[in-house]
C-alpha positions in Angstrom: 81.8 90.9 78.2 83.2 89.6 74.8 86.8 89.7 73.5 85.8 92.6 71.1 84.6 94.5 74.1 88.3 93.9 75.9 89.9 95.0 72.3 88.4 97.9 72.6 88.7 98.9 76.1 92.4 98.5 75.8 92.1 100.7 72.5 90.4 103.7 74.9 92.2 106.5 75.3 90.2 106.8 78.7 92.8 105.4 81.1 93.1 106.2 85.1 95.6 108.8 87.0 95.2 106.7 90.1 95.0 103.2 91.6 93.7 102.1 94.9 93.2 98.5 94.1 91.7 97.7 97.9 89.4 100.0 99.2 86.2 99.6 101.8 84.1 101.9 100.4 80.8 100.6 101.6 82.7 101.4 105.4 82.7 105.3 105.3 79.5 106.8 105.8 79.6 108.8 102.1 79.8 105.8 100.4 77.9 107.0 97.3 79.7 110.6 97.1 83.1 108.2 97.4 82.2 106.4 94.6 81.7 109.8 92.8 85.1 111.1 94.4 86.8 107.8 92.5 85.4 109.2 89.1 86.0 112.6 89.7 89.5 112.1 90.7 89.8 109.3 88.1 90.5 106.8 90.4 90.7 102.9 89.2 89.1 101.4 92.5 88.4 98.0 93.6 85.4 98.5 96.3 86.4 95.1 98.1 83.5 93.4 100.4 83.9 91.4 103.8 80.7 89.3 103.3 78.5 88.5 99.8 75.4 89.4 101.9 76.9 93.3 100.6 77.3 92.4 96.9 74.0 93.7 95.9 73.8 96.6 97.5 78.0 97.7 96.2 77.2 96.5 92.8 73.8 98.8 92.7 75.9 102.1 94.0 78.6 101.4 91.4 76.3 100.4 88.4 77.1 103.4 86.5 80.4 104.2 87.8 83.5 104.4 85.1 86.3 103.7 87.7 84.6 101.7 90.3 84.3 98.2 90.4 83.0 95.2 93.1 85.0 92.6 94.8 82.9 89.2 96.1 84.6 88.7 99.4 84.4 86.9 102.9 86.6 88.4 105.0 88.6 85.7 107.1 88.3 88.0 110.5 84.7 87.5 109.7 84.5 83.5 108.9 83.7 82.9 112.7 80.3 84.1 112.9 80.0 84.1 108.9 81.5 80.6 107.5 77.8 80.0 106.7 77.7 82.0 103.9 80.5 80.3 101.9 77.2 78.7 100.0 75.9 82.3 98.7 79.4 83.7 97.9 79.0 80.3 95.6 76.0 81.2 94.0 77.0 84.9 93.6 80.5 83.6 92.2 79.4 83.6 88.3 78.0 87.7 88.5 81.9 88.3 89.9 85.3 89.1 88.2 86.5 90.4 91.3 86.9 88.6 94.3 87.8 90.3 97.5 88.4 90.1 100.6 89.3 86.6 101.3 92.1 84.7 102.4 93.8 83.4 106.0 94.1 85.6 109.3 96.6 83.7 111.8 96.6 86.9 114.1 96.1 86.0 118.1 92.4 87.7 117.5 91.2 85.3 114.5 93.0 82.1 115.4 90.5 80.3 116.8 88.4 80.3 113.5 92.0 79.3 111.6 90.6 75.6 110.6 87.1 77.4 109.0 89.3 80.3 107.6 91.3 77.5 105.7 88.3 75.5 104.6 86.9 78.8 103.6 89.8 79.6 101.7 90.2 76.4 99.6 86.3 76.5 98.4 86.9 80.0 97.2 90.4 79.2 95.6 88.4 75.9 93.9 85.1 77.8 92.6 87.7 80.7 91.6 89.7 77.7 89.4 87.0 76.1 88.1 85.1 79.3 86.9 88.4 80.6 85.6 89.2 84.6 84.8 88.9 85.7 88.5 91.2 88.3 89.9 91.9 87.6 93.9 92.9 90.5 96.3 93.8 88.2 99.5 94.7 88.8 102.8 97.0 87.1 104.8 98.4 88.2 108.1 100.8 86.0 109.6 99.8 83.2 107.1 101.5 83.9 104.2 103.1 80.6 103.9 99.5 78.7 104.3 98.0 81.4 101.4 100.6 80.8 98.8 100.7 77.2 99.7 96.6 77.0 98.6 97.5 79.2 95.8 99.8 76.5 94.3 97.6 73.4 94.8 94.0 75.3 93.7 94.5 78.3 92.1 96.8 78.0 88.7 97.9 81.1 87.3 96.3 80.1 83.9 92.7 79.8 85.8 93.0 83.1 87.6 94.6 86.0 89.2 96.2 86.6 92.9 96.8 90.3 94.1 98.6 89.8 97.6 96.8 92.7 100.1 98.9 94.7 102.6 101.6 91.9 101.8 104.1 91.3 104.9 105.6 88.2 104.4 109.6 87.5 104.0 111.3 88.1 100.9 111.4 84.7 100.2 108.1 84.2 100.6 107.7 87.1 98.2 109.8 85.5 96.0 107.2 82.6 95.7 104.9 85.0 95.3 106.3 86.3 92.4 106.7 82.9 91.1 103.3 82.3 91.3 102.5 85.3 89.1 101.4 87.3 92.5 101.0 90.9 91.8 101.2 92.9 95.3 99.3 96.1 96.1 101.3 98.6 98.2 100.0 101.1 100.8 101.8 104.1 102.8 102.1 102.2 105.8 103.5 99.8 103.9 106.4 102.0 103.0 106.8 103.9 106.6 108.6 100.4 108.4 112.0 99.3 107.0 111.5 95.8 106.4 108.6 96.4 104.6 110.1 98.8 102.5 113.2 96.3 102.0 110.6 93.8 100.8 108.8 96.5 98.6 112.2 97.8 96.9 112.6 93.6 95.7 109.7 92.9 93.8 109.3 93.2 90.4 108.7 96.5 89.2 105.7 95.2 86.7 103.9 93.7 89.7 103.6 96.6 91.8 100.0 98.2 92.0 98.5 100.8 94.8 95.7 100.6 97.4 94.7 102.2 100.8 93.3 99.6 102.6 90.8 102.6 103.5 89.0 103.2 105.9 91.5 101.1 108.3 94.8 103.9 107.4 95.1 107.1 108.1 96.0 110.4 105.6 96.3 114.0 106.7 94.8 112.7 110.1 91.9 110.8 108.6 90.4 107.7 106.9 92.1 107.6 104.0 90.2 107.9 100.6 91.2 106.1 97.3 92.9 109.5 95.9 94.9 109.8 98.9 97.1 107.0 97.0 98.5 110.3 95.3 100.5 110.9 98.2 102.8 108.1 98.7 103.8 107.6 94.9 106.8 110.1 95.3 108.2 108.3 97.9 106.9 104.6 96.0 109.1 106.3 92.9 112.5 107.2 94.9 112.5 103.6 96.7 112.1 102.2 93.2 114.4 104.8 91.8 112.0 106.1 89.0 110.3 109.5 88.2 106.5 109.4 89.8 105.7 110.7 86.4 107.1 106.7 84.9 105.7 104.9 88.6 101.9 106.1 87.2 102.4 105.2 83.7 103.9 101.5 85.2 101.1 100.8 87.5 98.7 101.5 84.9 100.1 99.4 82.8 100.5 96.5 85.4 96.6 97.2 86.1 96.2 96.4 82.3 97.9 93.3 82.1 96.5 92.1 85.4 93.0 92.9 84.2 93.6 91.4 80.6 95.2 87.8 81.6 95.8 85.6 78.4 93.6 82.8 79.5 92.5 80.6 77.0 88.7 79.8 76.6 87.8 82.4 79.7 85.6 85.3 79.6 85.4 88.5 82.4 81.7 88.3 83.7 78.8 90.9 82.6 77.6 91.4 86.0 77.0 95.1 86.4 79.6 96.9 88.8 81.9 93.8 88.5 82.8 93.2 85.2 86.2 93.4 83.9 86.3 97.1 82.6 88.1 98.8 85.5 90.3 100.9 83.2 87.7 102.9 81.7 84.3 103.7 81.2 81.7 101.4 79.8 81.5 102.9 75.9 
């Protein structure tokens, strides 16, 4: 993708209602009729991935989608059995503007891989800063000190982007965040447990952004699907004391200026499904 094409994409008139910025879509069983869900509904989605071995087969499914686009991930829960295929996330790095899931898992279930998870980590935050223009949607259960610590040492907020997944850290720790240029994408459950909800009312209001984390929450009794994020922007606006009406124009615009980053020299990729044109269709 050139500049002209980013021009005009942010010229479109063809913007999304809806955000879910972490989604599993290649988890539920309709995959392909999700993907058409997210378009029909006009959902922005980021379809994230736990291992590169299901790049190809995410990017081929959303191809010719308008408002779904693929995450490059290695999921830290998975680094155990997977830290092998650090080298092909590598080599499938430059097709990529979206990387996700990755980061550190310090849970009693996943420590014992915590030393590969790290050195995991710090390759992807070091390929991420050396290619430059990436936009990171991490996780980091009880390690959100270690993330944001790799974060400052490898990943410059000049060489790339950091969206902080299901975020539960302190609101100190948040503050870093922020700092860093974090942005942080919010889900229900999120919002349902007070100190979560404290930490959510602090951020910034420009950082803010919306996933579901599907299918690992719940909505109306099931999975929840990336238009489900409808449902907990009314209670997103009153925490935040706005109208939902101004919460979706906000997040839209904070998914513009996350997907446009002014860094000099650096170009989205033109892989096909993960290129940088989340907010509209391809023109």
């Amino acid at each position: 993708m050139c500049s002209s094409d980013l021009t005009a994409l942010l010229m479109s008139p063809i913007v999304p209602r809806l955000i879910d910025m972490h989604c599993h879509l290649d988890l539920y069983p309709d995959h392909p009729a999700l993907i058409e869900e997210c378009d029909r509904h006009q959902v922005a989605t980021l379809a994230v991935t736990t291992t590169p071995k299901a790049w190809r087969r995410n990017i081929e499914l959303a191809s010719r989608s308008s408002h779904v686009r693929v995450a490059l991930g290695l999921h830290p829960q998975v680094v155990a059995e997977r830290k092998s295929e650090i080298a092909l996330w590598e080599a499938l790095l430059p097709e990529a503007t979206y990387v996700g899931e990755v980061g550190l898992d310090a849970g009693p279930r996943f420590y014992r891989s915590f030393e590969d998870q790290k050195a995991v980590f710090e390759r992807v935050l070091c390929a991420c800063a050396e290619a430059g223009g990436k936009i990171l949607t991490i996780h980091s259960v009880r390690a959100v000190g270690q993330v944001l610590g790799q974060l400052e040492s490898r990943l410059p907020p000049d060489r790339g982007r950091a969206v902080m997944h299901w975020f539960t850290g302190s609101k100190s720790e948040a503050r870093r965040a922020v700092e860093h240029g974090c942005y942080f994408s919010i889900n229900a459950q999120m919002l349902a447990q007070a100190r979560h909800r404290e930490t959510v009312a602090s951020l910034p209001l420009d950082r803010l952004l919306t996933e579901t984390d599907g299918p690992f929450t719940q909505a109306d009794g099931r999975p929840s699907r990336p238009s489900d994020v409808a449902q907990m922007l009314p209670d997103l606006a009153r925490l935040r004391g706005v109208t939902t009406e101004t919460l979706q124009r906000t997040l839209v615009e904070n998914l513009r200026g996350l997907v446009t980053p002014p860094i000099a020299g650096v170009r989205p990729s033109t892989g096909r499904g993960g290129d940088g044109r989340i907010l509209t269709d391809r023109g």
